[in-house]
Each structure stands twice: as structure tokens, then as C-alpha cells.
C-alpha positions as CSV (number, residue, x, y, z in Angstrom):
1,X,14.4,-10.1,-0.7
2,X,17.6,-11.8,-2.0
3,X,16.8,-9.9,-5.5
4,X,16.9,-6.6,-3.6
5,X,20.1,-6.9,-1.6
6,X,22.0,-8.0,-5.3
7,X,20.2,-5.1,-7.1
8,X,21.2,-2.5,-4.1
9,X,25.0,-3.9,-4.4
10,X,25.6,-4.0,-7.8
11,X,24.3,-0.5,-8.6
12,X,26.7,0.4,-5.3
13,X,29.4,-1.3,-6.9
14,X,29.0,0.3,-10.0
15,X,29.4,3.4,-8.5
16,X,32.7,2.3,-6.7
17,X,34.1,1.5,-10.7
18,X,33.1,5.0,-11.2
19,X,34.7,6.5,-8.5
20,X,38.0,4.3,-9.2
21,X,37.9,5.1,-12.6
22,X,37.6,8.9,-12.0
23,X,40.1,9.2,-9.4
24,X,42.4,6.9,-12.0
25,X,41.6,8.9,-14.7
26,X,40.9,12.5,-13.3
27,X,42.1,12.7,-10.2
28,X,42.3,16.0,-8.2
29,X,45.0,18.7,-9.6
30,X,47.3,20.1,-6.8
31,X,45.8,23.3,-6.5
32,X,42.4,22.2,-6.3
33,X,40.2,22.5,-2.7
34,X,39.2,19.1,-1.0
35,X,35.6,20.5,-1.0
36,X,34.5,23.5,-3.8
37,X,31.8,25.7,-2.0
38,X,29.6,26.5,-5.1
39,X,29.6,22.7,-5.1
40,X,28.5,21.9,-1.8
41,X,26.1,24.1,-1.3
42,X,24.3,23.1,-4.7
43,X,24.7,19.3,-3.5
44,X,23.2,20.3,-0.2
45,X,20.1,21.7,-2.4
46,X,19.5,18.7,-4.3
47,X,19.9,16.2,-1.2
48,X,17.4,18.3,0.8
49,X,15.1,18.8,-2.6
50,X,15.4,14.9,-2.7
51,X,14.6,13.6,0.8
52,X,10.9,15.7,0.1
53,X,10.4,14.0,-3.1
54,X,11.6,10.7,-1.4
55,X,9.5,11.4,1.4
56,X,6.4,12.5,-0.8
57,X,6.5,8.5,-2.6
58,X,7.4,6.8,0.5
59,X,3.8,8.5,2.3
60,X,1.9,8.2,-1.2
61,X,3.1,4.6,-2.0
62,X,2.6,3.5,2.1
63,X,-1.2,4.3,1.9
64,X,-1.8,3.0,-0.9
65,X,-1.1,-0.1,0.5
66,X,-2.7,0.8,3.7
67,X,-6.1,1.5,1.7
68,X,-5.4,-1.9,0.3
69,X,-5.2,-3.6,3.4
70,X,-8.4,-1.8,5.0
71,X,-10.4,-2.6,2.1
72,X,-9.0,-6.0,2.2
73,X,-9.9,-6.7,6.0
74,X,-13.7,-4.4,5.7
75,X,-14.8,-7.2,2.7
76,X,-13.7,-10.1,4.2
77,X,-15.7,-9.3,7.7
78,X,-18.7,-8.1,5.9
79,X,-18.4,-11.4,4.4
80,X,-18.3,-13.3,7.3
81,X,-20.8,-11.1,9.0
82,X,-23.5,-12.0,6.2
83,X,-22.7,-15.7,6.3
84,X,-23.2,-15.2,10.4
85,X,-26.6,-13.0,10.3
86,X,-28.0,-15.9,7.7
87,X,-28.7,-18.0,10.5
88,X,-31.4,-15.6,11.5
89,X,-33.3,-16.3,8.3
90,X,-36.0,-18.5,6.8
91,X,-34.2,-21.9,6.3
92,X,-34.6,-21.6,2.7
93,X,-32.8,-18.3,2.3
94,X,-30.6,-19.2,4.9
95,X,-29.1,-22.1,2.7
96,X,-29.4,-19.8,-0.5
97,X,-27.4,-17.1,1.3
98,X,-24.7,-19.5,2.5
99,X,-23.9,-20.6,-0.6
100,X,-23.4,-17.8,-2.2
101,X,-21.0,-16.4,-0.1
102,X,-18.9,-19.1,0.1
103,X,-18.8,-18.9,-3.7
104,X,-18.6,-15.3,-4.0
105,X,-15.4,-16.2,-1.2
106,X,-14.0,-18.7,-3.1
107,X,-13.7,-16.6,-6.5
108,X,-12.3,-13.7,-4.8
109,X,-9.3,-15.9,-3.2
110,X,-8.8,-18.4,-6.1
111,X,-9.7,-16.3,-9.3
112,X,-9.4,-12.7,-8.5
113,X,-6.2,-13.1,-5.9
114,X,-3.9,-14.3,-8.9
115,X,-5.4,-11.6,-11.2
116,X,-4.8,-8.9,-9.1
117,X,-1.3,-9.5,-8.7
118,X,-0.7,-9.4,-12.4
119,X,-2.7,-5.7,-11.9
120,X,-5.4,-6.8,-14.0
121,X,-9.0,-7.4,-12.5
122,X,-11.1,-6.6,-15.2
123,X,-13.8,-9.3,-15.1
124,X,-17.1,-8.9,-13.8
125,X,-17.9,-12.3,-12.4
126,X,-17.2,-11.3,-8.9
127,X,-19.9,-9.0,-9.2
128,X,-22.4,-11.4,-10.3
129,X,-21.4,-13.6,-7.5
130,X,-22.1,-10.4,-5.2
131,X,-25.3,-9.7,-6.8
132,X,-26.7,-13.8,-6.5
133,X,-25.6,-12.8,-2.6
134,X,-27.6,-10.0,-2.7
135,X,-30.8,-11.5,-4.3
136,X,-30.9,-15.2,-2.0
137,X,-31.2,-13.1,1.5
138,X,-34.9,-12.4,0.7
139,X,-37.6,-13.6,3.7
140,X,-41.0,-14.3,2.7
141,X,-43.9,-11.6,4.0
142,X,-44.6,-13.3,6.8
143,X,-41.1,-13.3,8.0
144,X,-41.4,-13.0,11.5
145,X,-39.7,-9.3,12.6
146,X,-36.7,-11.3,14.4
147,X,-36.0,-12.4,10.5
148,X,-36.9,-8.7,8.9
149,X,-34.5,-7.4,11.6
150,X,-31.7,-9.5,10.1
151,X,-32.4,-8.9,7.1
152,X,-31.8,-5.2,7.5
153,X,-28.7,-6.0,9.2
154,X,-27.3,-8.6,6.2
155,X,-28.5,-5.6,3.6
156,X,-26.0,-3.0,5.7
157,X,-23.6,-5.6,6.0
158,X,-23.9,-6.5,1.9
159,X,-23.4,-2.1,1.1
160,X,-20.1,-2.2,3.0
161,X,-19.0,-5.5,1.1
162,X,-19.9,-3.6,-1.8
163,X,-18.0,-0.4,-1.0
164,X,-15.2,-2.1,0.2
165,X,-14.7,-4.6,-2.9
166,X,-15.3,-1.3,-5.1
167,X,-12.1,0.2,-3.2
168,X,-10.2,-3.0,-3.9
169,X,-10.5,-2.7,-7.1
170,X,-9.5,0.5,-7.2
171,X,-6.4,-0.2,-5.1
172,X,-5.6,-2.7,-8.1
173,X,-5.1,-0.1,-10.7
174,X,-4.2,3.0,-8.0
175,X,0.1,3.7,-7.6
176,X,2.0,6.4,-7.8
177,X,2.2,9.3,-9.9
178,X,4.7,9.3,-13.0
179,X,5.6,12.5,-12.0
180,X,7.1,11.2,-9.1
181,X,8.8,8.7,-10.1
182,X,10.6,11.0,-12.6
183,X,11.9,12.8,-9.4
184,X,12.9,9.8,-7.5
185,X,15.1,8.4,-10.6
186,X,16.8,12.0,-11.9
187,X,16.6,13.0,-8.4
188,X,18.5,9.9,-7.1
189,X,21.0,10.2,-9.9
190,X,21.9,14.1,-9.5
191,X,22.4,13.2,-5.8
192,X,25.1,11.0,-6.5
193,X,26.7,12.1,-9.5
194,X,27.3,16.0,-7.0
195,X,29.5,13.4,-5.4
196,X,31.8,13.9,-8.3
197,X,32.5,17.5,-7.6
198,X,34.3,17.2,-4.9
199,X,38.1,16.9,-4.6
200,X,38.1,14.0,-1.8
201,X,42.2,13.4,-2.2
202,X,41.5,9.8,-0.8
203,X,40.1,7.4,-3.4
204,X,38.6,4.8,-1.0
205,X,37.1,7.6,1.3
206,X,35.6,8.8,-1.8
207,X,34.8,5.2,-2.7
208,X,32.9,4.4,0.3
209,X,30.8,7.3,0.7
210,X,29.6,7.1,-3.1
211,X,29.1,3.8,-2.2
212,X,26.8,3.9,0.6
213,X,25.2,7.4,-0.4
214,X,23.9,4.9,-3.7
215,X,23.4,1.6,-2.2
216,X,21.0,4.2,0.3
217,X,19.1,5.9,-2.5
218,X,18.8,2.5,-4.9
219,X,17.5,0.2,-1.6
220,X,15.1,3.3,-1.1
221,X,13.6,3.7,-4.4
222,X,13.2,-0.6,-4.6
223,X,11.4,-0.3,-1.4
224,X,8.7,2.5,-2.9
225,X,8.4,0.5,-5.7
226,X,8.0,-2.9,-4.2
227,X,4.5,-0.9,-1.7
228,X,3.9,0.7,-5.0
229,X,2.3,-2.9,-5.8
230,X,-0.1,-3.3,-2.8
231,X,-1.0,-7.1,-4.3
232,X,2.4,-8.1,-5.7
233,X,5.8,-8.0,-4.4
234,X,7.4,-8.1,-0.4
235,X,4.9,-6.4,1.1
236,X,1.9,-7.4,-0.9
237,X,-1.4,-7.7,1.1
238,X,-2.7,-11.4,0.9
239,X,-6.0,-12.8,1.0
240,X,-5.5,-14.1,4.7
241,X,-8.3,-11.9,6.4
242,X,-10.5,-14.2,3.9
243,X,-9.2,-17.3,4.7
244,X,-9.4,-16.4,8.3
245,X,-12.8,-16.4,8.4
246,X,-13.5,-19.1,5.7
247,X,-10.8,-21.8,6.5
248,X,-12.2,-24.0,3.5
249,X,-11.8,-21.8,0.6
């Protein structure tokens, strides 16, 4: 957070030099209009053509790391919900069952956790660990139909585990379009540089509007790119709904 604030008031203060240095340098002639109507209207334009790209990322980046949280909180309950419908089972599978979960659970949090925040969850472990939970809730034939019953149950409860860890994973390598972040970076920086145009006689009116117009637009774009990183960052979404539910992982 500390990092943010610095980064939002040295890019403002940069702006400041600029606006010191233009005034010191350039500064309005005598017969030239406080505010240039050609000018104004163009900067109205690119503000309003800004605030929709700005508004675009800020909804595409936001569920991203909604997804991210859902498929977070679906896994970790389907998880739970197996390791809950186990004791319904044969004690054999029951035991079998258990013990994979908890160390399907524990790889997710200790192994995968760290590798996801570096964007990079290319191993295929996890899914072996998923598969040895998938092959120890088996009940003999003469399972009694209380135990087939839960069986069904832990096999509907092991596809939504499944779908939901196949969403995490895509969450890991999902963000948002480079298209977009070419118009929040040109877009931010023709916002402020139509700030030029006009003839504000005052340097530290100009100054402080330049100021706060960029500290705006450069706090903004941090914040996109900090949900841009559903695993990583401020707002990244932790493996609490896990630890929740399995306090000894």
C-alpha cells in the first residue's frame, strides 16, 4: 500500500515540475485566452473517451478476481464436503478417502498457493492428488444402499471440485487484454498532457489541478493492475476458504 501512495505522488509531482517548468519557460502570451475552445472541447473528448476505457478494465479486471474468488470458495467446500460424506462409507474407503484429501488440501495451499502467485501453475501433481481422491471413495458390491447413496453424493461433490480447480487454474493465467492496457496508459497520458493547452494565468492553479487530475489517473491504473493479479498483490485472493475448513494444513 505504502508502494502505491509513493508511486501515485511522485508521478503527481512530476507533473507539478512540468507544469512549473512550462509556465517558467512558456508561459501564457498577453493576448492569449485563459481557456482555447478547440482545446476544451477536444480535452472533453478524450476525458469522456477515457472514463469508458477506464471503466471497461476496472469491470474486466474486478471479475476476474471475482471468478477467482468463487472458484476459490466452490473447491475448498467440495473439499470439505467429500471429507464429510466419507464418513458414510466402508471404513476402509473411508480412511483411503480422508487421506487423500487432506493431501490433495495440503498441496493446493503449500505448493500450488506460492506458484500461483508467481502466475505459474503448470505442474500436474494436483491432479494426480485429485485423481488418488477420486479412485479411494470406491464401496465394495455389497455396500449397503446408505453407502451407494454417498457414494453418488462424494462423486457429484468430486465433479464440482474438478470444475472448480479447472477454473482456478484458468483464473491463474486469465488478465486483461493488452489492448486495454494500451488505452489506459496513452489514454491516461493524453488526458493530462490536454492540460497543457490551456492558458491558466495562475501557475499553482495550474499546478494543482495537473496535479490531482494525475495523481487520479496513476492511483487508478495501479488499482486495475494490482485486481489484474487475482493471486498476487493488495487484493489477492488467499487460500483462507481452505484453511477454514482444514485448520491443519
Amino acid at each position: 500500500m505504502i508502494e502505491t501512495f509513493a508511486v501515485v505522488l511522485g508521478v503527481a509531482l512530476v507533473a507539478a515540475g512540468v507544469v512549473m517548468a512550462r509556465h517558467r519557460f512558456w508561459p501564457p502570451g498577453p493576448d492569449e485566452e485563459p481557456r482555447e475552445d478547440v482545446a476544451e472541447y477536444i480535452s472533453m473528448m478524450v476525458g469522456v473517451l477515457y472514463a469508458l476505457v477506464l471503466g471497461l478494465a476496472m469491470v474486466s479486471v474486478w471479475e476476474i478476481r471475482s471468478g477467482a474468488e468463487s472458484h476459490v470458495r466452490t473447491e475448498a467446500s467440495a473439499a470439505h464436503q467429500i471429507l464429510m460424506l466419507s464418513s458414510g462409507l466402508p471404513a476402509p474407503e473411508a480412511r483411503r478417502t480422508r487421506g487423500a484429501v487432506d493431501a490433495y488440501v495440503h498441496h493446493v495451499v503449500s505448493a500450488e498457493w506460492p506458484a500461483m502467485r508467481d502466475g505459474d501453475l503448470s505442474g500436474q501433481e494436483g491432479w494426480a492428488l485429485l485423481d488418488t481422491v477420486r479412485a479411494s471413495g470406491g464401496v465394495p458390491a455389497d455396500a449397503t444402499p446408505a453407502q451407494q447413496a454417498t457414494l453418488q453424493e462424494t462423486l457429484a461433490q468430486l465433479s464440482v471440485l474438478d470444475d472448480a480447480r479447472r477454473g482456478r487454474e484458468a483464473d491463474v493465467g486469465d488478465g486483461l487484454s493488452p489492448v486495454l492496457w494500451f488505452g489506459l496508459i496513452v489514454g491516461g497520458v493524453l488526458t493530462v498532457a490536454f492540460m497543457f493547452m490551456f492558458g491558466v494565468r495562475r501557475s499553482a492553479t495550474h499546478v494543482v489541478m495537473v496535479m490531482g487530475l494525475t495523481a487520479l489517473i496513476t492511483f487508478t491504473v495501479l488499482l486495475v493492475y494490482q485486481l489484474n493479479q487475482p493471486f498476487d498483490g493488495l487484493f489477492a485472493v488467499d487460500p483462507t476458504p481452505f484453511t477454514r475448513y482444514f485448520p491443519d494444513v
